[in-house]
C-alpha positions in Angstrom: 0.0 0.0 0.0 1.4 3.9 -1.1 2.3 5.5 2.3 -0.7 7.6 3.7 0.4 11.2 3.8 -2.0 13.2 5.5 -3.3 16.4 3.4 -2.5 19.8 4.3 -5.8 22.1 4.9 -4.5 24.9 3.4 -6.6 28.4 3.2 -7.0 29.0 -0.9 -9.7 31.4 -2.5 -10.9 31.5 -6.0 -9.1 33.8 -8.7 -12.7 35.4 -9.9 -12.5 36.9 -5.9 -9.3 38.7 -6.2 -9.7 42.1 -8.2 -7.7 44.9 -8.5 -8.6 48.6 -9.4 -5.1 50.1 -10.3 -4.0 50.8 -14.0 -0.5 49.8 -14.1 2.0 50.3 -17.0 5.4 49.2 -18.2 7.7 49.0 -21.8 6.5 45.3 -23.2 9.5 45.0 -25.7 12.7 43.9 -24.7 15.8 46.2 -24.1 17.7 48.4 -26.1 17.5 50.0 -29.3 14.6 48.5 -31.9 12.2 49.7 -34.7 9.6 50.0 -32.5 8.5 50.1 -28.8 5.5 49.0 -27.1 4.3 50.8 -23.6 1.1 49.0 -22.4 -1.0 50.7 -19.6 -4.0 47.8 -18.1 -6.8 49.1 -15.8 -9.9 51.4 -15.6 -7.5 54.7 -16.2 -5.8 53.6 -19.0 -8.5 55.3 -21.7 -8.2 58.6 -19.4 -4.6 58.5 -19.1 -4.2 58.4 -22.8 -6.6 60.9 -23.8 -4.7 63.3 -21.8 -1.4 62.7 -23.4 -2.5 61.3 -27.0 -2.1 63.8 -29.8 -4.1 62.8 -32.4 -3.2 64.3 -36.1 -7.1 64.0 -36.8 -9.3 65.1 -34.5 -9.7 65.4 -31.1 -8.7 63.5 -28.1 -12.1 62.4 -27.7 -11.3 59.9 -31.0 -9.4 58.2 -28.2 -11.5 55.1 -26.8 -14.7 56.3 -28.9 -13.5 52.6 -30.8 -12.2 49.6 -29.7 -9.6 47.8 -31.3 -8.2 51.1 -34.1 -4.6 51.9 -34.4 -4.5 55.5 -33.9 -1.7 58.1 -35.5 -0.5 60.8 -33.3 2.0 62.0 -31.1 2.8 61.5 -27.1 2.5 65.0 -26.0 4.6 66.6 -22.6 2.5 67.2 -19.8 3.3 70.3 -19.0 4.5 72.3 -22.0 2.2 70.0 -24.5 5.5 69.3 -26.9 5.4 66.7 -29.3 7.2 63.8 -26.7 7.3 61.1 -29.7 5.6 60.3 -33.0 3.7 57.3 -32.5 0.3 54.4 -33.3 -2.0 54.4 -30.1 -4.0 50.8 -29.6 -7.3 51.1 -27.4 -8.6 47.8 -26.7 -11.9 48.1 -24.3 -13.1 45.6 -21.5 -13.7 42.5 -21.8 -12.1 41.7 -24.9 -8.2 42.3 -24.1 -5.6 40.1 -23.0 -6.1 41.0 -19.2 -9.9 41.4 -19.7 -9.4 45.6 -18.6 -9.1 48.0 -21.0 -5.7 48.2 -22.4 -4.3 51.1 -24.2 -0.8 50.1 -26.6 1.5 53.4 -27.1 3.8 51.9 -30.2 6.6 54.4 -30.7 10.3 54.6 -31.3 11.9 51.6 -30.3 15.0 53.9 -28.5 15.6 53.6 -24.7 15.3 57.3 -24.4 11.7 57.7 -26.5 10.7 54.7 -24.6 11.3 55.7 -20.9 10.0 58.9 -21.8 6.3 58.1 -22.7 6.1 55.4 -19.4 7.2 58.3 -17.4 4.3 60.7 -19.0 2.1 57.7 -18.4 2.8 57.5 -14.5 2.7 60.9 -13.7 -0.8 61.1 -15.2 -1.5 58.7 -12.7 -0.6 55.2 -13.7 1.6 53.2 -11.6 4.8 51.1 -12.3 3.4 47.0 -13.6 5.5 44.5 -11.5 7.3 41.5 -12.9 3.9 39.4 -15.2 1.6 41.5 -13.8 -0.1 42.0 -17.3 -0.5 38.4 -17.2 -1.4 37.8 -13.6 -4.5 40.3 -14.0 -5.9 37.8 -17.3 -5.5 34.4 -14.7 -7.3 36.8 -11.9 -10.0 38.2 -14.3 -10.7 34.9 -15.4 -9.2 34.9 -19.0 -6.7 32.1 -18.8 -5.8 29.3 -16.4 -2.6 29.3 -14.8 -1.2 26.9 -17.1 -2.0 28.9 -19.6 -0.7 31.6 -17.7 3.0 29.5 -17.0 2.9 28.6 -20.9 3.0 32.5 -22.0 6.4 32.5 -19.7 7.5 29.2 -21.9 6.4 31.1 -25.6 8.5 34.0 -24.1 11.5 31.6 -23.1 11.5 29.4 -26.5 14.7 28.8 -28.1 13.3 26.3 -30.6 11.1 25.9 -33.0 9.3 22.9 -31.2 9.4 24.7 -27.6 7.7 27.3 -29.4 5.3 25.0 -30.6 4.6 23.4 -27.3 4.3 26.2 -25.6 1.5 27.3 -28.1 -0.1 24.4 -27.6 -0.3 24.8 -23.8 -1.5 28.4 -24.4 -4.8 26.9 -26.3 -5.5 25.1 -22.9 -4.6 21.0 -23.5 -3.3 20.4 -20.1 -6.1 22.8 -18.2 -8.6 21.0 -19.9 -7.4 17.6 -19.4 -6.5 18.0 -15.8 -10.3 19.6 -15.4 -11.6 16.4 -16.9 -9.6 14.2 -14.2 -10.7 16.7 -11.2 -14.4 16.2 -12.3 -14.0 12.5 -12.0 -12.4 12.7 -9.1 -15.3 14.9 -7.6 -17.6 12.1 -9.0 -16.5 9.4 -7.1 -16.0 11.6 -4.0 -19.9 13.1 -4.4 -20.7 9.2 -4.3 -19.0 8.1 -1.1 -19.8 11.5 1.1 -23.1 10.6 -0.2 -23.0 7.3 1.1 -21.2 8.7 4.4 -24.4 11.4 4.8 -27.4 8.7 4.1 -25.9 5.9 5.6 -29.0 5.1 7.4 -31.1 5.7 4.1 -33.2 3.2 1.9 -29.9 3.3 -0.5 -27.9 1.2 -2.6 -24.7 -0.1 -1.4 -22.0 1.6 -2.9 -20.0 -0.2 -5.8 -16.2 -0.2 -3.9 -15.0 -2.3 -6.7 -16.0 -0.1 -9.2 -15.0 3.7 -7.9 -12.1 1.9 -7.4 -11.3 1.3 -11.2 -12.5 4.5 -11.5 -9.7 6.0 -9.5 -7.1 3.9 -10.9 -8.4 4.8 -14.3 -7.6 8.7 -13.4 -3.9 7.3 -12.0 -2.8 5.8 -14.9 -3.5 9.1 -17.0 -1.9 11.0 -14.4 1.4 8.5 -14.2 1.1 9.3 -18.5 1.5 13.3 -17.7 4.1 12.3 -15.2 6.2 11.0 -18.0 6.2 13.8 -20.3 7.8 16.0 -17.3 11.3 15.7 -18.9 10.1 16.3 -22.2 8.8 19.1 -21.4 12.1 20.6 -19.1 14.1 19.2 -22.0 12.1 21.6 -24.3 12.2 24.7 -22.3 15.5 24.4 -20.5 17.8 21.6 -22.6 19.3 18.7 -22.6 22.2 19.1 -20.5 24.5 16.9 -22.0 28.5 16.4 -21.0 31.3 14.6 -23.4 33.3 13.0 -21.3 36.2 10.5 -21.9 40.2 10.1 -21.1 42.1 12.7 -22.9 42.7 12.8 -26.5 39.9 10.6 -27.6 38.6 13.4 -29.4 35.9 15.0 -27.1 36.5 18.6 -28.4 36.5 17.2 -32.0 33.0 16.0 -31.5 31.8 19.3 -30.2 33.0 20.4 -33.2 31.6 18.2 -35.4 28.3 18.4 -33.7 28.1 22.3 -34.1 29.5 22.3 -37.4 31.9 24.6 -36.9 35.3 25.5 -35.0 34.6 26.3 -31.4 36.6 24.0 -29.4 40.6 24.2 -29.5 41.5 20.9 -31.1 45.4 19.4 -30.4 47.2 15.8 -30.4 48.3 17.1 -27.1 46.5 15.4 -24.6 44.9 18.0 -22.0 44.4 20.7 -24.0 41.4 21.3 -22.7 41.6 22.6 -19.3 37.9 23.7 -18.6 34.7 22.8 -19.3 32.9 25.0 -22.6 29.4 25.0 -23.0 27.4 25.4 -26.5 23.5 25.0 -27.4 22.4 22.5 -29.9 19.3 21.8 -31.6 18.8 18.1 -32.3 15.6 16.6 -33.4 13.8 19.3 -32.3 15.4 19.1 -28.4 17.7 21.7 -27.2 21.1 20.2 -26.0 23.4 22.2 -23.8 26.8 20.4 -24.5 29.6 20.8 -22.1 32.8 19.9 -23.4 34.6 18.6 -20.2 38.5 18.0 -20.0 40.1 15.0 -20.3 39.5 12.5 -17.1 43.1 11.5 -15.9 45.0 12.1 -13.0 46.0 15.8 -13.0 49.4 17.0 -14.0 49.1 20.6 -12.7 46.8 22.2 -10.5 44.9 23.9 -12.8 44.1 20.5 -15.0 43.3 19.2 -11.6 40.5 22.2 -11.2 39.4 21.1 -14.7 39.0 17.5 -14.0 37.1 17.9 -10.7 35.0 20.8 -13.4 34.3 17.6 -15.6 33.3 15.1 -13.0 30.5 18.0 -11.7 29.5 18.1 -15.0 29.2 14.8 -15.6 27.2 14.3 -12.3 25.0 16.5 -13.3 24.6 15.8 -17.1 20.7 14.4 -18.2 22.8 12.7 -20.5 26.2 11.9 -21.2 28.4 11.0 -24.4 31.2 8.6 -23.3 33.3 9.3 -26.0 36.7 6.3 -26.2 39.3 5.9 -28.9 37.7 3.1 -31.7 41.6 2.8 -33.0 43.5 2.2 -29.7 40.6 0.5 -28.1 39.2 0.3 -24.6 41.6 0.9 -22.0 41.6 0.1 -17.8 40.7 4.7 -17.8 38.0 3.7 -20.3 36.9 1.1 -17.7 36.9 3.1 -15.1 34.9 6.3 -16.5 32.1 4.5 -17.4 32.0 2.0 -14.3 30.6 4.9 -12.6 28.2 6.2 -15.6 24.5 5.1 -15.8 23.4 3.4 -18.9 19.9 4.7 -18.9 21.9 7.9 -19.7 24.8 7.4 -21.6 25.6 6.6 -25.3 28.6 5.4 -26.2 30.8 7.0 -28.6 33.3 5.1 -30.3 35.4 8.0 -32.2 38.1 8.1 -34.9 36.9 5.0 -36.6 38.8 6.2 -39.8 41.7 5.5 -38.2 40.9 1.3 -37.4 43.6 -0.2 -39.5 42.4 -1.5 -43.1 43.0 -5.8 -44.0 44.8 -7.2 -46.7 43.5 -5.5 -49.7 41.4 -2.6 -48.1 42.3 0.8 -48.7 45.0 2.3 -47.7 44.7 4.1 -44.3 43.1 7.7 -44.3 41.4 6.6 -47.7 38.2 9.4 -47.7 36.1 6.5 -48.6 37.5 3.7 -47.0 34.4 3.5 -44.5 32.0 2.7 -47.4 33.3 -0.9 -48.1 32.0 -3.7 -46.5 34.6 -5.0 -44.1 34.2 -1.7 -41.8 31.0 -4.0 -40.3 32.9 -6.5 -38.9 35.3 -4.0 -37.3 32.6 -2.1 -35.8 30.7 -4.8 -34.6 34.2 -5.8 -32.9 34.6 -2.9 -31.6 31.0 -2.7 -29.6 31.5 -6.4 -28.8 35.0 -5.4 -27.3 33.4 -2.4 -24.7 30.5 -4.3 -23.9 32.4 -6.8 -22.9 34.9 -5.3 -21.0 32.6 -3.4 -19.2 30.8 -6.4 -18.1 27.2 -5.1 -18.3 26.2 -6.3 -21.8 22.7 -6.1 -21.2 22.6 -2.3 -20.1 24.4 -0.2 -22.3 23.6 -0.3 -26.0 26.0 -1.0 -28.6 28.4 2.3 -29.3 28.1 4.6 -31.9 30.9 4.6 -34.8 31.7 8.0 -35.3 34.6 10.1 -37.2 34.5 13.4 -35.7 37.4 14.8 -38.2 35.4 13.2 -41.8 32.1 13.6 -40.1 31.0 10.4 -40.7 28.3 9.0 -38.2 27.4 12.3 -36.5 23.9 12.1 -37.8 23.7 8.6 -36.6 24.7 9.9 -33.3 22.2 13.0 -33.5 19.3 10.2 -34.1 20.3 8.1 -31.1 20.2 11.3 -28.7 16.5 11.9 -29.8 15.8 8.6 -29.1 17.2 8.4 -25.7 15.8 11.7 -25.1 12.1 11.3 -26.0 12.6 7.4 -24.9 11.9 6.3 -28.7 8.8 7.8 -29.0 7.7 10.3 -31.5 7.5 13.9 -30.1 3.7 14.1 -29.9 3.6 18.4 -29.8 -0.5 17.8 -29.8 -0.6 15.5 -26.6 -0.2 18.3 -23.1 2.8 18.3 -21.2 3.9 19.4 -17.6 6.3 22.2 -18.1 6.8 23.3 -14.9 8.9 21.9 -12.0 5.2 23.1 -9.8 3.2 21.1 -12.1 5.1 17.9 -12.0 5.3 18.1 -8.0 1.3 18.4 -7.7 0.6 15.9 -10.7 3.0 13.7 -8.3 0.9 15.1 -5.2 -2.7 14.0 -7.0 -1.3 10.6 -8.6 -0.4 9.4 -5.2 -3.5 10.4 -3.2 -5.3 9.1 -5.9 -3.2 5.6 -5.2 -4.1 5.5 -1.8 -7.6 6.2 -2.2 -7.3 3.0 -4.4 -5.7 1.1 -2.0 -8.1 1.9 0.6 -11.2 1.5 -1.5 -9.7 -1.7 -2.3 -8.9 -2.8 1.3 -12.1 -2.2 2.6 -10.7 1.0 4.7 -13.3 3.8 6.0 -15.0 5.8 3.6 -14.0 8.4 5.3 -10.2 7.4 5.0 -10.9 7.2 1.2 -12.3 11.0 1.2 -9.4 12.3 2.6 -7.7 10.9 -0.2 -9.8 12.1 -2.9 -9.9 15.6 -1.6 -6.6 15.8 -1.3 -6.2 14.5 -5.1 -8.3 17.2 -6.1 -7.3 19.7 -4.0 -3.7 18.9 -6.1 -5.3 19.2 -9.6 -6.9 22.2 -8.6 -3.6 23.8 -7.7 -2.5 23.2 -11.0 -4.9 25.3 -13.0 -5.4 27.5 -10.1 -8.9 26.9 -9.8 -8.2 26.9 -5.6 -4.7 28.3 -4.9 -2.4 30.0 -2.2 -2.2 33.7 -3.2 1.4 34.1 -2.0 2.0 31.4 -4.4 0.0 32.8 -6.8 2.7 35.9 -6.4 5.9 33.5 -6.1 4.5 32.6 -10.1 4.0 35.5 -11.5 7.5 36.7 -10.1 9.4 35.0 -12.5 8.3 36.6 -15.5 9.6 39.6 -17.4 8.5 43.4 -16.4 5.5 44.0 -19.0 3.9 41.0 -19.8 
């Protein structure tokens, strides 16, 4: 039976109770120099605040707010003197049908620091007030636009540094995972309505409740909750990266691989074993993931104390890698430092990199050694396979590890074999399903965890012929946990702690 943890009563209120009455505003684009620059003002002043300093070329300032959703041309005039502050388009965008569901007003002007800072400081001495970090946001999840995974997915669009993030994080914008984790809470609610029922008209004329089947019920809800649960690193490995450290002895080639991996020359690359004396980090798309390779210095005994700082460097970085390229000389073979390196790596995370394969000597009538094309012919296969016998073998954990890759880092060949077999290992060797939710946030994952193993013990319970009242407690909590989620019942400070982490303006 899942351990019984007993569930917090925690004080929560709902987001349609929490309204707030100030107009705030803040510069929405990022910094420094641009095209164009976006102030936004949100709240019940921001139509008044603009009509006092809006400047329209035709007509008056009543134009301003007399229609919803127009671009207007005009210039941001000085508050005192009335000077022409900035040439710019003024937005008005009336309650309810804005992003934060208050009337918005858009100042687009000059995309310079100076022309920026300028019109926010007109709009807070006409009485607006400085926006704090998401604010914009945090106002459409309190007014009731947007969920607040909806609300965490804007921070991921914001935050994408690929193409498929970006898609993800769209798709979480549309609502997937609110929507599914409302359909589990209503079940959830269902089978709880049922046994309070039972618990309030116990001595009723009533049918005896079906155990067995709320039960399956229950379990049903579980297993799509332990189904979220596994798209968690998916989802961090889409917003944040793969972390991802090449490790090996020195001079097997690690900082040639980087190389060949980012097409192009970033690593220093020497015959000289050591050369690399500190850990250097590049991004990498592959497959649609985002790797964050750290090319780590050779693992030895350290010849100076700085190669010693570099080792220790590597062997952080290697703890903390989500995955990790063992990277060992094909030509010379595996040696006892070999052995030893991956002894202590984990197999679920590792690939195995057998590198400079163009230099395995050629039989008989091969070609001659360095031949471009030598890798083509058909005896390479049996020198491979040797090879990936030989590691597996001395390792002693055959079964674990999969066979290595044959790579070339200097004539490139086998790099997109190598590419392919980190997606796999990364999305587990399934296809990266961008229409299917995901839990993108650490918070998510936690309370998912929180709901899946209430939800466990309920099932245990109701299976075990426990107290209703036992299985309740459960159930609550399970839905107390979903709700959390799309912050249908929520701590405010939390609510605060969110909305924190986003960028001044949105």
């Amino acid at each position: 039976m899942v351990p019984r943890k007993t569930p917090a009563s925690e004080p929560h209120i709902e987001p349609s109770q929490m309204v707030t009455l100030e107009t705030i505003a803040a510069i929405s684009t990022a910094a420094g120099p641009g095209a164009i620059g976006i102030v936004r003002m949100s709240g019940p002043q921001a139509v008044p605040i603009a009509q006092e300093v809006f400047r329209p070329v035709r007509g008056g300032a009543d134009r301003v707010g007399a229609e919803s959703h127009r671009l207007l041309y005009g210039h941001i005039v000085g508050p005192v003197d009335g000077e022409n502050v900035d040439e710019v388009l003024l937005a008005v965008m009336q309650a309810p049908a804005t992003y934060t569901r208050e009337d918005v007003v858009e100042v687009h002007c000059h995309g310079g620091p100076a022309a920026q800072r300028a019109v926010l400081a007109i709009l807070l001495q006409k009485g607006a007030r400085p926006a704090e970090p998401g604010e914009f946001t945090k106002r459409a999840f309190l007014n009731g636009r947007i969920d607040l995974t909806q609300a965490e997915s804007v921070s991921s669009v914001i935050r994408a540094r690929t193409t498929t993030a970006l898609r993800a994080a769209v798709r979480q914008l549309e609502g997937g995972l609110g929507d599914r984790l409302r359909d589990l809470r209503r079940e959830l609610v269902s089978v709880l309505a049922e046994l309070e029922a039972g618990v309030d008209f116990s001595e009723e004329d009533i049918d005896d409740l079906d155990r067995e089947g709320l039960a399956s019920k229950v379990a049903q809800v579980c297993r799509q909750l332990e189904g979220l649960l596994a798209t968690a690193f998916t989802a961090r490995a889409l917003e944040e990266g793969v972390r991802t450290a090449i490790v090996g002895r020195p001079n097997v080639g690690k900082s040639s691989l980087l190389n060949a991996l980012l097409m192009r020359e970033r690593a220093i690359v020497s015959e000289i074993p050591g050369t690399t004396r500190d850990t250097i980090e590049e991004t990498l798309e592959c497959g649609g993931i985002l790797l964050r390779l750290v090319d780590t210095a050779g693992l030895r005994e350290g010849r100076d104390h700085i190669e010693v700082l570099g080792i220790e460097r590597s062997r952080a970085a290697l703890d903390s890698a989500d995955l990790v390229l063992a990277v060992f000389d094909a030509a010379e073979g595996l040696s006892d430092g070999d052995r030893s390196l991956l002894a202590g790596v984990d197999p679920g995370r590792a690939i195995l990199v057998a590198n400079k394969i163009d230099l395995l000597p050629a039989d008989g009538d091969g070609p001659a050694k360095g031949e471009d094309d030598w890798w083509k012919r058909g005896w390479l296969t049996r020198d491979i396979a040797l090879v990936g016998a030989n590691v597996l073998e001395g390792l002693g954990r055959v079964d674990q590890f999969s066979p290595p890759i044959p790579v070339s880092a200097t004539t490139g060949y086998g790099i997109d074999e190598l590419r392919d077999a980190v997606s796999r290992l990364v999305l587990e060797g399934q296809d990266l399903d961008l229409e299917e939710p995901l839990l993108a946030t650490e918070r998510q994952r936690h309370l998912t965890e929180e709901a899946h193993n209430h939800g466990q013990q309920a099932v245990c319970a109701l299976e075990e012929g426990l107290s209703d009242e036992l299985v309740s407690e459960d159930l609550r909590a399970a839905i107390v946990s979903l709700g959390a989620i799309t912050g249908e019942s929520i701590v405010p400070d939390l609510i605060d702690e969110i909305f924190a982490r986003f960028c001044i303006g949105k």
